[in-house]
KEKOLZA-823310 format. One line per 3 residues: number of its first residue (from 1); for each residue x, y, z of N, C-alpha, C. Coordinates in pm, whole numbers. Layout:
# residues N
NUM) X:Y:Z:X:Y:Z:X:Y:Z  ...
//
This chain:
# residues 170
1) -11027:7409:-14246:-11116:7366:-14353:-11259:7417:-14330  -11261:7450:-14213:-11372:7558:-14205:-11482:7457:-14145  -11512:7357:-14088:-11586:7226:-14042:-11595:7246:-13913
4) -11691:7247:-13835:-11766:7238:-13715:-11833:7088:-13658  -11869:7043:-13545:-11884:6969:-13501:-12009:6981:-13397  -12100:6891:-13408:-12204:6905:-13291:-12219:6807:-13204
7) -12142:6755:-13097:-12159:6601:-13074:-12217:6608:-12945  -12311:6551:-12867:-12360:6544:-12709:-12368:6436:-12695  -12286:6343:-12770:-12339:6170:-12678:-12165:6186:-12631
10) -12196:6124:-12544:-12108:6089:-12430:-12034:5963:-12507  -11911:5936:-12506:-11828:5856:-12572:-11810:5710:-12454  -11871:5600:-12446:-11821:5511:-12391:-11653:5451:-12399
13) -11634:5353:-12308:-11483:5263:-12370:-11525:5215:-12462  -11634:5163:-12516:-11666:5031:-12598:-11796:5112:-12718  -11785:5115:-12850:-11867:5139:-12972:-11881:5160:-13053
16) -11950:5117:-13123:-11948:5162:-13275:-12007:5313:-13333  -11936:5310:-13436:-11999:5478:-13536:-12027:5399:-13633  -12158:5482:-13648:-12273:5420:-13761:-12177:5578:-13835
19) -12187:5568:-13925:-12104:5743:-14063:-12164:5679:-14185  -12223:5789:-14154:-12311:5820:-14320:-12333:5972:-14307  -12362:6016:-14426:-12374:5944:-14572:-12222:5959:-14574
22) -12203:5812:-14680:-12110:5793:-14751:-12065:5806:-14878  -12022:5887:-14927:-12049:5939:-15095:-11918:6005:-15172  -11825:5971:-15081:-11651:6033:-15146:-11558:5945:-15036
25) -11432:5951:-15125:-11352:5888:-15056:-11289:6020:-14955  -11329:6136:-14973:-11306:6259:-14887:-11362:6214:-14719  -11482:6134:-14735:-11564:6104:-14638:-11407:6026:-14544
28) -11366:5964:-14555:-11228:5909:-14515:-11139:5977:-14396  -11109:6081:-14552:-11011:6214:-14511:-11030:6293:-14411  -11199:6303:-14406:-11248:6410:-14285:-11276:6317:-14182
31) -11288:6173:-14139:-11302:6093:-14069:-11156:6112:-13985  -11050:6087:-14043:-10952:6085:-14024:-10854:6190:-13926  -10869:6299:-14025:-10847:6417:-13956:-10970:6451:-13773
34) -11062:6421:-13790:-11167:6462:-13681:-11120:6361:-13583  -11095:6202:-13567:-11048:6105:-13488:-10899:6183:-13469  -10833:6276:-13560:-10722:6268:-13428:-10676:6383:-13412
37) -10830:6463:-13465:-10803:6611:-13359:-10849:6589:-13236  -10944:6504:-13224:-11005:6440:-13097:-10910:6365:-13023  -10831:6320:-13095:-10716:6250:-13017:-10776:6034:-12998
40) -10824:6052:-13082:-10862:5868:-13100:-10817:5821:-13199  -10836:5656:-13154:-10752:5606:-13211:-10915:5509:-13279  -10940:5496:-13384:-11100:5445:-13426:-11025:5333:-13549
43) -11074:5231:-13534:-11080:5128:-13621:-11183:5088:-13704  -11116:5046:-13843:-11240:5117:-13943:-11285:4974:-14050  -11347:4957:-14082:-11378:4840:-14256:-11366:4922:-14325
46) -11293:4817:-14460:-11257:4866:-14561:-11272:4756:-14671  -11313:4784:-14773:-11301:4696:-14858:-11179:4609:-14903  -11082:4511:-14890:-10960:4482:-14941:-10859:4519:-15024
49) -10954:4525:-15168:-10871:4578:-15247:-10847:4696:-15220  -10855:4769:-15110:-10802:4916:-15098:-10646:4898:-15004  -10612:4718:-14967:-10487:4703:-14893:-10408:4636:-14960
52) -10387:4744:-15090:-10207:4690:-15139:-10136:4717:-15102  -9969:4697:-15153:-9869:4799:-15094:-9889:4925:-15195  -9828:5026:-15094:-9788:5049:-14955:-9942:5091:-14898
55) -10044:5093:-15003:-10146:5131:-14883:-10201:5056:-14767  -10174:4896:-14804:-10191:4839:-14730:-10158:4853:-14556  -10022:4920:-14566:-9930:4923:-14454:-10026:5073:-14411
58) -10051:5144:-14460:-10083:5276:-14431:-10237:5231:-14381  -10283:5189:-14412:-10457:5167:-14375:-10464:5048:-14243  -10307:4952:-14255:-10347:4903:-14107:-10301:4990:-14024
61) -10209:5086:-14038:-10152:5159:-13956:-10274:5233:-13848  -10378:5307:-13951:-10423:5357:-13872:-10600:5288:-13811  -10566:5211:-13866:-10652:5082:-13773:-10773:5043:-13842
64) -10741:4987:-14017:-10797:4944:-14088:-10829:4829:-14086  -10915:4731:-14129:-10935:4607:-14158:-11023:4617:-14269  -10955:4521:-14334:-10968:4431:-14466:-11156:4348:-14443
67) -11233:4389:-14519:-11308:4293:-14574:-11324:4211:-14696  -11320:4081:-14648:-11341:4026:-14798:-11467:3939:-14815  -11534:4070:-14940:-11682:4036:-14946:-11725:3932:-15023
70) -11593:3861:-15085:-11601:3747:-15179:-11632:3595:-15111  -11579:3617:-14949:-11561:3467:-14862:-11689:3517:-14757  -11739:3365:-14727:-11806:3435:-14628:-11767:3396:-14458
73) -11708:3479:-14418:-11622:3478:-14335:-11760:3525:-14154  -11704:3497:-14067:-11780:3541:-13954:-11735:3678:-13866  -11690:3695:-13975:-11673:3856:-13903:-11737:3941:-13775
76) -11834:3911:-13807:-11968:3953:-13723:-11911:3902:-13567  -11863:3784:-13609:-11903:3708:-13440:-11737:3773:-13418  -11629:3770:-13486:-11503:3780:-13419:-11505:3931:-13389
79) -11553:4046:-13490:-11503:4157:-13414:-11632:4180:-13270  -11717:4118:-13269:-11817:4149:-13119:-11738:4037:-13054  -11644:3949:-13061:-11569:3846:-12916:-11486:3928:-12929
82) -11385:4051:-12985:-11311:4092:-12999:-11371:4197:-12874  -11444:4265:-12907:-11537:4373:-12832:-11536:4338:-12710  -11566:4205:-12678:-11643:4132:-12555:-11507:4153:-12464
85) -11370:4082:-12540:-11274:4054:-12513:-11166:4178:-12391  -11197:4296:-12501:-11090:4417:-12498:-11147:4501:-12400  -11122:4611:-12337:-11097:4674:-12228:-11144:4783:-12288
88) -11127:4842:-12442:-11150:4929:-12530:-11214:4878:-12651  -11343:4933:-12723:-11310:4898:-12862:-11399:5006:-12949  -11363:5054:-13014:-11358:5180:-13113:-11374:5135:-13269
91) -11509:5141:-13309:-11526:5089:-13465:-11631:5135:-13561  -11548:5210:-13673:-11639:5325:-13730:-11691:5178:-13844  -11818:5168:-13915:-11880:5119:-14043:-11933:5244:-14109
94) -11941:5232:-14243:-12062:5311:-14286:-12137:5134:-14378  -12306:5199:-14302:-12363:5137:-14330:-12396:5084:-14481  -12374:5192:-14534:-12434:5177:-14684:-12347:5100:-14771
97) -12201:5093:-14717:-12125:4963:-14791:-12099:5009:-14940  -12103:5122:-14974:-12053:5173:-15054:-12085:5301:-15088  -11988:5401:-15185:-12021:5508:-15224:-12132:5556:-15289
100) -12196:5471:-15364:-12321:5500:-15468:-12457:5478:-15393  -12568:5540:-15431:-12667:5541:-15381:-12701:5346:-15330  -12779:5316:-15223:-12778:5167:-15175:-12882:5175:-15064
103) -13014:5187:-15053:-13101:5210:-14965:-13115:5084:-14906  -13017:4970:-14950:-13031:4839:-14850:-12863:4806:-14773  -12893:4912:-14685:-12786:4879:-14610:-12754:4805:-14508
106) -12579:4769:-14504:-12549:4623:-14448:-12603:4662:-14289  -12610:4533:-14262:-12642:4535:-14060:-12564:4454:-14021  -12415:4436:-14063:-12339:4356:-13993:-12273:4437:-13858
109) -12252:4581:-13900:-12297:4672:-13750:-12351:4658:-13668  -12448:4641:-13658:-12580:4642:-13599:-12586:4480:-13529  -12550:4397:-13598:-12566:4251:-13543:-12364:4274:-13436
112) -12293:4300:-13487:-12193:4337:-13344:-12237:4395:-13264  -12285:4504:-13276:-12338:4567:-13128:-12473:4471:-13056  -12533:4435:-13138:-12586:4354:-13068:-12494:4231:-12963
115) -12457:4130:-13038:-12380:4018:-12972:-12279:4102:-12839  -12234:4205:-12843:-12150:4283:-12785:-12211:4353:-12684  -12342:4403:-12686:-12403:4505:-12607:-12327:4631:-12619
118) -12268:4698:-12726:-12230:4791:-12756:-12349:4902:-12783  -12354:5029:-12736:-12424:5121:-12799:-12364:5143:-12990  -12454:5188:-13040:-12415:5225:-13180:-12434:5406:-13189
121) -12280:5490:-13212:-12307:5586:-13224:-12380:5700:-13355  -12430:5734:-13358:-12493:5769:-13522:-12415:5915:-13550  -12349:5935:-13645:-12207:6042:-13707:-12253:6074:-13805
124) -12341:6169:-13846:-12335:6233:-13953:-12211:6276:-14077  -12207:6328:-14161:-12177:6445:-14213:-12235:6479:-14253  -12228:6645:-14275:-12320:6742:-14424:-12202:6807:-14433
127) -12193:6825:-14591:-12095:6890:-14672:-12200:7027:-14651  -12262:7011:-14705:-12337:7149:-14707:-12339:7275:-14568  -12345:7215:-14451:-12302:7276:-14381:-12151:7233:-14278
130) -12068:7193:-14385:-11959:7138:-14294:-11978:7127:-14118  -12082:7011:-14141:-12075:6969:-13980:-12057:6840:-13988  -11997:6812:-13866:-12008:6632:-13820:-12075:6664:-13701
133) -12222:6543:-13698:-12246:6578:-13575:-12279:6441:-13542  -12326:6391:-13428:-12359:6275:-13310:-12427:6316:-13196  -12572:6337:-13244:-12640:6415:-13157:-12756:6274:-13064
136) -12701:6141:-13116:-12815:6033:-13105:-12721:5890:-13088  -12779:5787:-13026:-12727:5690:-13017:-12845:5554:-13055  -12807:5394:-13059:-12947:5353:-13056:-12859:5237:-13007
139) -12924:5191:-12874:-12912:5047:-12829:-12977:4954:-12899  -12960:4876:-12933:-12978:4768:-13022:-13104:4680:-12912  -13275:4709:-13017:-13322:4586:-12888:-13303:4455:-12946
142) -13301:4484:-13067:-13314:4338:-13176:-13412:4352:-13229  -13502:4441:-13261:-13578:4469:-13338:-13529:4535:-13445  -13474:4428:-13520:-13369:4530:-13640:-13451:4604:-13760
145) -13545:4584:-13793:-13611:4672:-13903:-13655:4786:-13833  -13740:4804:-13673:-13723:4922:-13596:-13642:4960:-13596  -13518:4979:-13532:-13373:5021:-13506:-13349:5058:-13647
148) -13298:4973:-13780:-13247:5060:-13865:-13334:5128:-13926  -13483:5174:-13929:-13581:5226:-13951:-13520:5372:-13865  -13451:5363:-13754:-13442:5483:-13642:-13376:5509:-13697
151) -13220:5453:-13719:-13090:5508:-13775:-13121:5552:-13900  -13189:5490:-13998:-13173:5565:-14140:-13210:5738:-14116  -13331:5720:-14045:-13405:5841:-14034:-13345:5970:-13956
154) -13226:5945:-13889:-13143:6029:-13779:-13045:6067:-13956  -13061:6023:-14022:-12969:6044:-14155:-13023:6113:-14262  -13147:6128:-14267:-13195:6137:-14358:-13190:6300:-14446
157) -13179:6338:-14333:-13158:6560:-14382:-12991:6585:-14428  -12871:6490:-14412:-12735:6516:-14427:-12739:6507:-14543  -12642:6614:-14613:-12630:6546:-14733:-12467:6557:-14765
160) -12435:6421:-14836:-12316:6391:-14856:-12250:6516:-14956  -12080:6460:-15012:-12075:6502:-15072:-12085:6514:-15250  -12136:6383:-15253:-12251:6375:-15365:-12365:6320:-15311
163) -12481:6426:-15261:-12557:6373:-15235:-12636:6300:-15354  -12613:6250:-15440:-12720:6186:-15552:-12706:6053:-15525  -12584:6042:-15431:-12524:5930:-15427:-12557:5880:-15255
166) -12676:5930:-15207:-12712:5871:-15061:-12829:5833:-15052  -12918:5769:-14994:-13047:5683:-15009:-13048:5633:-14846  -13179:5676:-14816:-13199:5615:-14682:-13321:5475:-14692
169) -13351:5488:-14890:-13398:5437:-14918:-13584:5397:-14844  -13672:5298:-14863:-13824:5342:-14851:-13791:5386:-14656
//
């Protein structure tokens, strides 16, 4: 497909991928394919209604979970005791929580790696120059408007594959 890769952070047992921009359900496809030319196994959020049958079975398969943005559930705290818990843990978000432009993106990322002491890895794409890259990481101090102030800005030159549809917002 003709896609290149630039990555220099060092992969811990334990972290999250910040992936943006998010702007096609292609963004998925190339997620997908790159985790297992690499040979990983990455667990991902997903909105629910994307787990009917049979996709349902197909999206836990490859290590989906269901959000449901209707309840308000503690997610936050179970997948960072989950984190705390496991020996491994591997968990892509995209921040922006959806395909369409959204310059107020979620930090329920950002609050797991915190509770967790997980590094957060930052994953580009650019369609434009078919790269994925992960040239940056950001430890979480808890200064969350700093920190996602850092991360937006490590984002800000990619452009999706609709970029009209990405916002790193003010």
């Amino acid at each position: 497909m003709g896609w290149t890769k630039d990555v220099t952070i060092v992969h811990p047992s334990k972290y999250i991928i910040c992936l943006a921009p998010h702007t096609s359900n292609w963004d998925f496809v190339l997620g997908q394919l790159y985790s297992g030319a690499e040979g990983w196994k990455i667990q991902f959020l997903m909105k629910k209604e994307w787990f009917f049958w049979p996709l349902g079975l197909l999206f836990r398969h490859l290590g989906g979970i269901p959000v449901y943005r209707d309840k308000h559930t503690s997610m936050t705290d179970a997948l960072a005791s989950t984190a705390l818990r496991e020996d491994t843990f591997h968990l892509t978000i995209t921040p922006e929580g959806t395909r369409s432009a959204n310059g107020e993106w979620k930090k329920g990322f950002y609050f797991i790696a915190m509770k967790a002491n997980l590094p957060i890895l930052l994953y580009g794409l650019d369609y434009n120059r078919k790269l994925i890259q992960c040239t940056e990481q950001i430890i979480p101090t808890g200064d969350i408007d700093s920190d996602m102030q850092k991360i937006k800005q490590y984002f800000k030159d990619f452009k999706g594959k609709h970029p009209e549809n990405f916002t790193i917002g003010e």
